[in-house]
C-alpha positions as CSV (number, residue, x, y, z in Angstrom):
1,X,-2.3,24.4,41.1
2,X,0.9,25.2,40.5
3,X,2.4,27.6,37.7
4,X,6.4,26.8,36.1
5,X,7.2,30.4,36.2
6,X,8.7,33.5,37.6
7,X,5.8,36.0,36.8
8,X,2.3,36.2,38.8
9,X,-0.4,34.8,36.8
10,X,-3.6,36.6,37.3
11,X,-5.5,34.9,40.0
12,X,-8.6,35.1,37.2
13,X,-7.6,32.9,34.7
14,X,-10.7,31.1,34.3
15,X,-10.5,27.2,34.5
16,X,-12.7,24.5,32.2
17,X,-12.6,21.3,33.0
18,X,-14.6,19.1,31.0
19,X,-14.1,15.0,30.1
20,X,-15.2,13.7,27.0
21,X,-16.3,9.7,27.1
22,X,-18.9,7.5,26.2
23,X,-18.7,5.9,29.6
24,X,-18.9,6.9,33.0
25,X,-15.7,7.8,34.0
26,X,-14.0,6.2,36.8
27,X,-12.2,7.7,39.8
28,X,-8.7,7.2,38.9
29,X,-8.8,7.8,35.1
30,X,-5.8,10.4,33.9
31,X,-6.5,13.3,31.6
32,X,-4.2,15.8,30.5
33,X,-5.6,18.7,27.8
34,X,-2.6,20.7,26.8
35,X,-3.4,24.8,25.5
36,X,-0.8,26.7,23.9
37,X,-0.8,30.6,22.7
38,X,1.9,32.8,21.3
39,X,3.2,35.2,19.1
40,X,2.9,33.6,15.8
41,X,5.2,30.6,15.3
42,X,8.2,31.0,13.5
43,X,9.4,28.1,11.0
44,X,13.0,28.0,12.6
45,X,12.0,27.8,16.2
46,X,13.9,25.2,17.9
47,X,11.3,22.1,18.4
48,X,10.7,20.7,22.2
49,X,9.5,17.6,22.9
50,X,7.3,17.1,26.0
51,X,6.3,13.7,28.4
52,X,4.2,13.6,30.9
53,X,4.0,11.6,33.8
54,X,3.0,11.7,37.2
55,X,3.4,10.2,41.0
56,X,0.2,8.9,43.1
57,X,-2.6,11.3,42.3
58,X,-5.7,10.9,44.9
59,X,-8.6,8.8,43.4
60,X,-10.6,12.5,42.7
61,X,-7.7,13.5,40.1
62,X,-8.5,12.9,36.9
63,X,-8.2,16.2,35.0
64,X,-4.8,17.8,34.2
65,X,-4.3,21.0,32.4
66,X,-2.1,23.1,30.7
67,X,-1.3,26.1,29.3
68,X,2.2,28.0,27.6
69,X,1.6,31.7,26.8
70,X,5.0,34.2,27.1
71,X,2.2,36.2,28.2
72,X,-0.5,35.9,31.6
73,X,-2.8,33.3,30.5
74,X,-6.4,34.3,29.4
75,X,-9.6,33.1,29.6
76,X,-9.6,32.7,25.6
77,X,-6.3,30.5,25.3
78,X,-7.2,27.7,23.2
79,X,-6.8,24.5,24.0
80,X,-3.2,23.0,22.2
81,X,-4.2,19.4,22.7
82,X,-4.8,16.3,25.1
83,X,-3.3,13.2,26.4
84,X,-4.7,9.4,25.7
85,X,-7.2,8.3,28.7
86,X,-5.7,5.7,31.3
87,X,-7.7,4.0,33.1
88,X,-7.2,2.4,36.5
89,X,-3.9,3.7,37.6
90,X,-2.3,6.5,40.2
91,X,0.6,6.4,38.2
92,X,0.0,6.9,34.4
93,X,2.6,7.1,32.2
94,X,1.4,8.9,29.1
95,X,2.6,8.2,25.4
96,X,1.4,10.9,23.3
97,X,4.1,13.8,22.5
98,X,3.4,17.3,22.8
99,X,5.6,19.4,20.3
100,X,6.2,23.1,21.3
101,X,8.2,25.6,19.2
102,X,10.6,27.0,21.6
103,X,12.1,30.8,21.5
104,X,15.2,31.6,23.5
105,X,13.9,35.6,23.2
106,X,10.9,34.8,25.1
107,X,9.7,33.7,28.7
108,X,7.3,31.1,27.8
109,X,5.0,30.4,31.1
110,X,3.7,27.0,31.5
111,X,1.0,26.3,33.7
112,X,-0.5,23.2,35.0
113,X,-3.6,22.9,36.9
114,X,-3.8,19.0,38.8
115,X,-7.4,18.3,39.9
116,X,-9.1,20.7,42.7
117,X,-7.1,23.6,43.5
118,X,-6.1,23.9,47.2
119,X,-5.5,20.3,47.6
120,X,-2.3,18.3,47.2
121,X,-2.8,16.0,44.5
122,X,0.8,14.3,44.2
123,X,3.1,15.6,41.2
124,X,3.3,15.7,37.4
125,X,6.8,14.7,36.0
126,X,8.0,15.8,32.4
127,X,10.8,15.9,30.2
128,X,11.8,17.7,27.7
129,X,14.3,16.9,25.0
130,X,15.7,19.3,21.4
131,X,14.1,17.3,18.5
132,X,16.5,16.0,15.7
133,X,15.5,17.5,12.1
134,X,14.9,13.4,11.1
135,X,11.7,13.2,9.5
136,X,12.1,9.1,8.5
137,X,8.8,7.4,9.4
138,X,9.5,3.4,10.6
139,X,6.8,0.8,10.1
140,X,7.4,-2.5,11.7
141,X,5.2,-5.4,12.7
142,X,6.8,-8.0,15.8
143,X,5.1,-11.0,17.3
144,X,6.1,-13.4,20.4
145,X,6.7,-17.1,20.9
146,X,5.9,-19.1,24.0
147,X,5.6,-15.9,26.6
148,X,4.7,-16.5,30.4
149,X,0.6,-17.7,31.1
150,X,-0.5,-15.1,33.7
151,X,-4.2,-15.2,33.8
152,X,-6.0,-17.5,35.5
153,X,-8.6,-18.8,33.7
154,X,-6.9,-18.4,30.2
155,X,-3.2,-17.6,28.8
156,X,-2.1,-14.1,28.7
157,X,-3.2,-11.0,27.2
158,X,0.0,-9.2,25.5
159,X,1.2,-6.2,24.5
160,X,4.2,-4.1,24.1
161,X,5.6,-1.3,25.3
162,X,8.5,0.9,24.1
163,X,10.8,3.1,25.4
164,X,13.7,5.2,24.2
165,X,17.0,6.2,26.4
166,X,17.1,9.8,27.3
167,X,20.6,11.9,27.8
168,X,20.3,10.8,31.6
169,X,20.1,7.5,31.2
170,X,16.5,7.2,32.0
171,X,13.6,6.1,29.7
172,X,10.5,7.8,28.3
173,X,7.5,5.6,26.6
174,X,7.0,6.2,23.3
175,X,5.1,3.7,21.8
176,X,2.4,1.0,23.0
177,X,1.2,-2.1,20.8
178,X,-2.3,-3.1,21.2
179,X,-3.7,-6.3,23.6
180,X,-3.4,-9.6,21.5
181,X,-6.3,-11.4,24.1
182,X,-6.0,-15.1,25.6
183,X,-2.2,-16.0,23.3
184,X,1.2,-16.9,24.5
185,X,2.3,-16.5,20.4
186,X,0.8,-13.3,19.6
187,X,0.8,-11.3,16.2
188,X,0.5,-7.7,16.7
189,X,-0.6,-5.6,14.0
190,X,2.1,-3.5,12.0
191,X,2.4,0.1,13.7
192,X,4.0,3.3,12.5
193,X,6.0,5.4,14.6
194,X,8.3,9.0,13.5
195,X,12.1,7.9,14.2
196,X,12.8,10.9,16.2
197,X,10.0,9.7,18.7
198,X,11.7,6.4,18.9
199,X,15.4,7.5,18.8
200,X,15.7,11.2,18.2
201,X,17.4,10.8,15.3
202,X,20.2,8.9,16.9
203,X,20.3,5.4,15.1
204,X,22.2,3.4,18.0
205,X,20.3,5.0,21.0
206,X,18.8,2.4,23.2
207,X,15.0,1.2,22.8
208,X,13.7,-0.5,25.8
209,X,10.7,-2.8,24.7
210,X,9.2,-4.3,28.2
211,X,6.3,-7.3,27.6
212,X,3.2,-7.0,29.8
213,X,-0.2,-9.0,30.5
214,X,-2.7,-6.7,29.9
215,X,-5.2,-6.7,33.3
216,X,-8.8,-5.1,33.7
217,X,-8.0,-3.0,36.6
218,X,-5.0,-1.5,35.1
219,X,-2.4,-4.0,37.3
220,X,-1.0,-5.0,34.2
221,X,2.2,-8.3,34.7
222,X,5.3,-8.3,34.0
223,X,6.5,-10.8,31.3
224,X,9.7,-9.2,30.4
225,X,11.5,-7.3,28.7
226,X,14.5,-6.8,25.6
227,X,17.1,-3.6,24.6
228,X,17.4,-3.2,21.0
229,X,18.5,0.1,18.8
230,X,16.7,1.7,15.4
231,X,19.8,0.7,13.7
232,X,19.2,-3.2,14.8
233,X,15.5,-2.8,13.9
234,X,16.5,-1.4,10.3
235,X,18.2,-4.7,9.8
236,X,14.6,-6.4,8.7
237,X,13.8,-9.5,10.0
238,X,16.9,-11.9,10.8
239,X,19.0,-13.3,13.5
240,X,20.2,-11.0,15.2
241,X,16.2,-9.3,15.6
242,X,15.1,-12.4,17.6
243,X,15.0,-10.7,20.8
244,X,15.1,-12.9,24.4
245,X,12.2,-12.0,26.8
246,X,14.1,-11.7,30.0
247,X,12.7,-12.1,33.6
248,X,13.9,-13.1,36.4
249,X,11.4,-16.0,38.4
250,X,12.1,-16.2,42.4
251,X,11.8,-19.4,44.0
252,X,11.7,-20.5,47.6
253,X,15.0,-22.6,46.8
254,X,16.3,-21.0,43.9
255,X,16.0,-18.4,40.9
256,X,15.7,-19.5,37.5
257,X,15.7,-17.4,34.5
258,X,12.6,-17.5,32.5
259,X,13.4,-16.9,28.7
260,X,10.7,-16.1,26.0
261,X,11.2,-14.5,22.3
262,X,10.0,-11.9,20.2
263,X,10.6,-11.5,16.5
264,X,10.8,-8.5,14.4
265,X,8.5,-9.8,11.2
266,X,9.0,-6.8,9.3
267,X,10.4,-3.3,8.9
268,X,10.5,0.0,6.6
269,X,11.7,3.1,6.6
270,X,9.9,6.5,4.7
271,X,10.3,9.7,4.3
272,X,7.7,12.1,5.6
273,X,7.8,15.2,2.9
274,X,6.8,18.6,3.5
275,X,4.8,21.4,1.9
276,X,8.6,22.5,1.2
277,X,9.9,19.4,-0.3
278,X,7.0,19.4,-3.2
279,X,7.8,22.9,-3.6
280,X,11.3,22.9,-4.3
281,X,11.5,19.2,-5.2
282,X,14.1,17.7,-7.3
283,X,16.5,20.0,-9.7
284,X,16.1,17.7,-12.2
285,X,12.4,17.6,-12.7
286,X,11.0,20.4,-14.3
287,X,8.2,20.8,-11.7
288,X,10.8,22.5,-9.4
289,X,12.4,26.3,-9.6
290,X,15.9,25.1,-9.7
291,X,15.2,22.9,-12.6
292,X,18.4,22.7,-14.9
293,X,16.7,23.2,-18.2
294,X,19.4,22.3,-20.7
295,X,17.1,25.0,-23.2
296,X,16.5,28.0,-20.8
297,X,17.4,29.6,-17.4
298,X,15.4,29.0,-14.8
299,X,13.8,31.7,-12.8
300,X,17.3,31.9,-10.1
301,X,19.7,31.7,-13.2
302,X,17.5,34.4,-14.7
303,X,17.7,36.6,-11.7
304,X,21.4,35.9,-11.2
305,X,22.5,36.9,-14.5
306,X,19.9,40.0,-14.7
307,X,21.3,41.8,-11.8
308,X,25.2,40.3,-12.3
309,X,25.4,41.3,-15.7
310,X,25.0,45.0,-14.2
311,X,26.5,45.0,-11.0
312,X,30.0,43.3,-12.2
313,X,31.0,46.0,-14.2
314,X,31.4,48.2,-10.8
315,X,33.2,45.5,-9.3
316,X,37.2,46.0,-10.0
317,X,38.1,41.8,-9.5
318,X,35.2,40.4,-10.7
319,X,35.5,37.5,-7.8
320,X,31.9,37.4,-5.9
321,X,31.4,35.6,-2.3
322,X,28.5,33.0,-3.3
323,X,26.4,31.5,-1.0
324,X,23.6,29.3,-0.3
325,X,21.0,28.5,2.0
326,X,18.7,25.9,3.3
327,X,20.0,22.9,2.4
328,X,21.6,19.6,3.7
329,X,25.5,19.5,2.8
330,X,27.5,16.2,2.3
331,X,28.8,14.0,3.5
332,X,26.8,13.9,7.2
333,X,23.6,15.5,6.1
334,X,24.3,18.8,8.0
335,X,21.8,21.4,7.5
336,X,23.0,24.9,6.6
337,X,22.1,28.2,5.9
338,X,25.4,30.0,5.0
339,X,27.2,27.7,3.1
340,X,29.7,28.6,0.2
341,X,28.7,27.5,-3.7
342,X,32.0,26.6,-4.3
343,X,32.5,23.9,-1.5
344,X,35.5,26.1,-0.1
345,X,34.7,27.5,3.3
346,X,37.9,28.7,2.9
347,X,37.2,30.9,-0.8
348,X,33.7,31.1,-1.5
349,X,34.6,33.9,-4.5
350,X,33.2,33.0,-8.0
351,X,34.9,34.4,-10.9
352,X,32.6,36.8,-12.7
353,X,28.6,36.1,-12.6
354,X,29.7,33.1,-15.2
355,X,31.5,31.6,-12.2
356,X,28.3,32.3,-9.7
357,X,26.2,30.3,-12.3
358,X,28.3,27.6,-12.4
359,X,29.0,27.4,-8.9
360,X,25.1,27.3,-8.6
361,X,24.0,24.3,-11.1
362,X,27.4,22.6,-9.1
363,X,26.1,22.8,-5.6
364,X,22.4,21.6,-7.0
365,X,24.2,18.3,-7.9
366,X,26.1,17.7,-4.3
367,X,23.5,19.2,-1.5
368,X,20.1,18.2,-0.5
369,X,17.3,21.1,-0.3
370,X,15.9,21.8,2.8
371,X,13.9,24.3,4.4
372,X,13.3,26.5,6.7
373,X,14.2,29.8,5.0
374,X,16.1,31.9,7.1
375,X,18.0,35.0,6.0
376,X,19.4,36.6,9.2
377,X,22.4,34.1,8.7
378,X,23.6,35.0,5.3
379,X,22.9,38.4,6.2
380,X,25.3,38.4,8.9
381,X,27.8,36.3,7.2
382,X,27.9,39.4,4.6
383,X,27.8,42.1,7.3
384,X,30.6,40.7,8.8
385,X,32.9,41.5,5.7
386,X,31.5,44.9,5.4
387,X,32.0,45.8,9.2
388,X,35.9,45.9,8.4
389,X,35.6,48.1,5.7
390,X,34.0,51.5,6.7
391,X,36.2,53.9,4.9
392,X,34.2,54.3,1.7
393,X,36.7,52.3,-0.3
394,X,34.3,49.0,-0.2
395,X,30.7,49.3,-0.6
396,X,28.6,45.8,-0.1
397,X,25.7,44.7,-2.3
398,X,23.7,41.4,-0.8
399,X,21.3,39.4,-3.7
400,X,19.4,37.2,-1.8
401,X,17.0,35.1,-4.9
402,X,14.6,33.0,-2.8
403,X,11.3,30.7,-3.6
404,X,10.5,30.5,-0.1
405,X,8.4,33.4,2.5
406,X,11.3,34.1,5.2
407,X,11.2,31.8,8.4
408,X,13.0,33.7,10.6
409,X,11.4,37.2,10.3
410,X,12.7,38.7,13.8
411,X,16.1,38.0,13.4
412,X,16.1,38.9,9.9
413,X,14.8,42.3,11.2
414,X,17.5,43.0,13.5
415,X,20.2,41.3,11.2
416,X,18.8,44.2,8.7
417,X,19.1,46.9,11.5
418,X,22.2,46.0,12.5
419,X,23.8,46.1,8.6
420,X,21.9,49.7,8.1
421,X,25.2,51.0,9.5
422,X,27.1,49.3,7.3
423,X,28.4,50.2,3.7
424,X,25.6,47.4,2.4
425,X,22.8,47.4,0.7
426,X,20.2,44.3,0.3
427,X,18.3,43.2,-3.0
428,X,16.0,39.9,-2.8
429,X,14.2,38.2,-5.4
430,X,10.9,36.3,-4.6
431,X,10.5,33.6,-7.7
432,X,7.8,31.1,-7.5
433,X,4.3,31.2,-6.7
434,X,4.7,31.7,-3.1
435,X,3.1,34.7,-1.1
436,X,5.7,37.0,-0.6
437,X,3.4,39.7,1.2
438,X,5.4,39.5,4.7
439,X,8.6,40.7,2.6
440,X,7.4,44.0,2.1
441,X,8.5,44.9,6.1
442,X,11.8,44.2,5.2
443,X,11.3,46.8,1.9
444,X,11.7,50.2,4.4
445,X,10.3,52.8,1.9
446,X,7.5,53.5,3.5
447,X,8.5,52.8,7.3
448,X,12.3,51.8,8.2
449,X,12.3,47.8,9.7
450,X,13.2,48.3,13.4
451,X,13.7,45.3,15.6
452,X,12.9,46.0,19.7
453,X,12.3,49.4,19.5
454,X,15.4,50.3,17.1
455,X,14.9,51.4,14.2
456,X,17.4,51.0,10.7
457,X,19.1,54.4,10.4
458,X,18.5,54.0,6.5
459,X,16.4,51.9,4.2
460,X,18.8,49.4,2.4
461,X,16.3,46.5,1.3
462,X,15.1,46.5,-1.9
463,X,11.9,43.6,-2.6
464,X,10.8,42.1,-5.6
465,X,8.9,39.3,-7.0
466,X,10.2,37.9,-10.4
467,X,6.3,37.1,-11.6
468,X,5.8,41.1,-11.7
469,X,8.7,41.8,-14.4
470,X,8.2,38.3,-16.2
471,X,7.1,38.8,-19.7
472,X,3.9,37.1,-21.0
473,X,5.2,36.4,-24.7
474,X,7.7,34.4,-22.5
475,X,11.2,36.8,-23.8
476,X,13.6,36.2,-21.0
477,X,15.7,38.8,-22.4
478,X,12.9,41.6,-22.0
479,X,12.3,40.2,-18.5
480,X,15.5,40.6,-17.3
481,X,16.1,43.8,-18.4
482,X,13.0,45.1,-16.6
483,X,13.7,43.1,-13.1
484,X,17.5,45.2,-13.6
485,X,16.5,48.2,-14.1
486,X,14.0,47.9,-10.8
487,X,16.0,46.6,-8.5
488,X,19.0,48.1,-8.8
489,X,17.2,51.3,-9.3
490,X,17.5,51.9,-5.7
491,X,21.6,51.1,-4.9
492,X,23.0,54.4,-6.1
493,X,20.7,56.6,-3.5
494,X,21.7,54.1,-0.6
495,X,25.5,54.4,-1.1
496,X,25.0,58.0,-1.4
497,X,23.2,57.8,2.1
498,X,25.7,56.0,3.8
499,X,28.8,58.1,2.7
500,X,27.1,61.2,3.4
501,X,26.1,60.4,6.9
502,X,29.5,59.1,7.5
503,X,31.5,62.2,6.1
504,X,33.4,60.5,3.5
505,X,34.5,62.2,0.4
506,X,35.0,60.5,-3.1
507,X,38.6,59.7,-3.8
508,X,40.4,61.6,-6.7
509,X,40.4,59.9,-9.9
510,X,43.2,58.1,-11.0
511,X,45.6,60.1,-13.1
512,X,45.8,58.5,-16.6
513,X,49.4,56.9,-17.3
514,X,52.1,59.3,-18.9
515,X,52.3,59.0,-22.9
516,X,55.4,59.0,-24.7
517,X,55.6,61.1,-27.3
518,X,57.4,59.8,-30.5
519,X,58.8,61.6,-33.2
């Protein structure tokens, strides 16, 4: 028993073993069940792909558990999930994935418990690798020609198994085919694996495939093996993805290279959508919120214009900083969530709430909608202009319009802390159908949003969903006018707050300019 961390955990952490199989298990067979408890996830936590393995494991070894808690474990953790069953080996080499959200705020413990504690039972190796935000799904179907007869009283019993390169150089199984029984041509059945398992996203990564006899006891041969790349595989079925099976034969006399093939039949590429995706969807169909209705607004243009139609007339240049987030910008597909409306990182300013709405429709066209929903970086991107101007003469107002319930709720509250000292005050907009209950901790009316024990020195969010002020006879005028008159209802209390706490006076007024008098 072993534990990957720096704290003590409690020495009465209750352990269940238990196997689940139809037949009698035998002494070497490998399970791993993995548990994992937490805060409650969050949607922008950075995803962690783990791989197990392990070295010689005595012939009484074949549990493996674990747990990852950034608290001691407890006897009620529940269990996260479990490993495929190899049979017949001291070495297994596992192929399912275990996906863990990872938070650079916490100390996640992981603990692993090999077997019979008190006994050394050999090791468990894993690696861990960031996950790419691809969410392509391949499908491909391969066969073989003329591969090596190892069995002997019949041909061979193939299958494949594949392997992606890891930063290091070394390799991590990803994939196994099934056994095509007693063929040296065999057809395996098309299979369906996420291109991030396979590649990570990176298209000319190196896939290792390696050939094997499949053997009873588990002392599967050696047939060969082939490098290829997702980007040769997306090719289709060609030349160039005729692959040579390469092993090397020894001889008494002399080596000879003994070369088979295996051909890529088929290959496809999809898309695996999201809860999000069907949400949001496509701008131009009318099922999503941004839909560009050539007729109407839709619910962001209405919020846009409701509250810019106000505010503008306090603002002295009528140029207004427009951003957006969660989405994928051109030309690499690079996700961001602070990125200017405009397409100028070096002006995002829109001329009047005209130029905001046209900037809007613009970006709809060019970028890719993506989720998560994080506000903490727009946030900051907008404290960051207020922070150099605390002398009253600039006061900030942030409206944030999402469809989405916030992904990044902890470092929205301390990006919200953080700006309470700032001349800034926050509106957002809920529009949709979406539960925006968790929004209300950010609304500090009632209690002030504090993040690690600190708490906002004033309450500068104002909350709103757009479905309470929409009107049922469907008059978007009368809507607006009532989601106004709410949310900005707030603004004038919270500049007055921040310039009385800070000392500063109201400027004079400016003297009107001299008449002349004519006679």
């Amino acid at each position: 028993m072993f534990c990957l961390s720096s704290q003590q955990l409690e020495h009465n952490t209750p352990l269940v073993r238990f196997w689940l199989r139809s037949q009698p298990l035998e002494h070497n067979t490998r399970l791993v069940l993995f548990c994992l408890r937490s805060q409650p996830l969050e949607h922008n936590t950075t995803l962690v792909l783990f791989c197990l393995r392990s070295q010689p494991l005595e012939h009484n070894t074949p549990l493996v558990l674990f747990w990852l808690r950034s608290q001691p474990l407890e006897h009620n953790t529940p269990l996260f999930g479990r490993t495929e069953v190899i049979d017949n080996t001291l070495n297994p080499n596992f192929v399912r994935k275990f996906f863990l959200d990872f938070f650079f705020e916490e100390k996640q413990n992981l603990r692993f418990d090999v077997g019979i504690p008190g006994k050394k039972l050999g090791a468990i190796i894993f690696t861990a690798e960031e996950l790419s935000n691809c969410r392509d799904i391949a499908t491909m179907q391969l066969c073989a020609n003329k591969l090596d007869k190892k069995d002997f009283f019949g041909k061979s019993d193939p299958f494949l198994v594949f392997y992606r390169s890891n930063e290091d150089g070394t390799f991590t199984i990803c994939h196994k085919t099934e056994v095509v029984k007693n063929t040296l041509n065999p057809v395996w059945q098309p299979f369906t694996i996420p291109v991030r398992a396979l590649c990570n996203g990176d298209y000319d990564r190196t896939v290792k495939v390696d050939v094997y006899d499949w053997d009873r006891d588990g002392s599967h041969d050696f047939i060969g093996e082939f490098t290829t790349s997702y980007r040769d595989f997306s090719r289709g079925q060609n030349q160039f993805n005729v692959y040579e099976v390469s092993h090397i034969c020894l001889f008494i006399f002399s080596s000879i290279q003994c070369i088979r093939k295996v051909t890529l039949l088929s290959f496809k590429v999809e898309s695996e959508y999201t809860f999000v995706d069907f949400i949001r969807g496509d701008p131009s169909q009318p099922t999503s919120l941004h839909y560009m209705n050539p007729y109407q607004m839709n619910a962001y243009a209405m919020a846009l214009k409701a509250v810019g139609d106000i505010i503008q007339d306090y603002d002295s240049d009528k140029l207004f900083p427009a951003y957006g987030f969660g989405a994928k910008l051109p030309p690499d597909g690079k996700i961001s969530h602070a990125f200017p409306l405009s397409g100028d990182n070096e002006n995002p300013n829109c001329v009047g709430i005209e130029g905001v709405l046209e900037a809007y429709f613009q970006s709809l066209r060019t970028v890719q909608l993506y989720g998560p929903t994080n506000f903490s970086p727009v946030i900051n991107q907008v404290a960051r202009s207020a922070q150099d101007v605390t002398d009253g003469s600039q006061y900030f107002v942030l409206l944030m319009i999402t469809d989405g319930v916030i992904s990044d709720m902890l470092q929205t509250k301390e990006a919200v802390v953080n700006a309470a000292a700032l001349p800034m005050s926050i509106i957002i907009i809920g529009v949709g159908p979406a539960e925006f209950d968790a929004m209300e901790e950010l609304d500090g009316d009632e209690v002030r949003v504090s993040f690690s024990g600190h708490f906002a020195e004033r309450d500068i969010v104002q909350f709103v969903p757009f479905r309470d002020y929409m009107d049922r006879s469907g008059n978007q005028v009368l809507s607006m006018a009532r989601l106004a008159k709410d949310v900005l209802a707030e603004i004038p209390e919270q500049l007055l707050g921040f310039m009385k706490t800070r000392g500063i006076e109201p400027r004079p007024p400016m003297s009107p300019p001299p008449t002349t008098a004519h006679a």
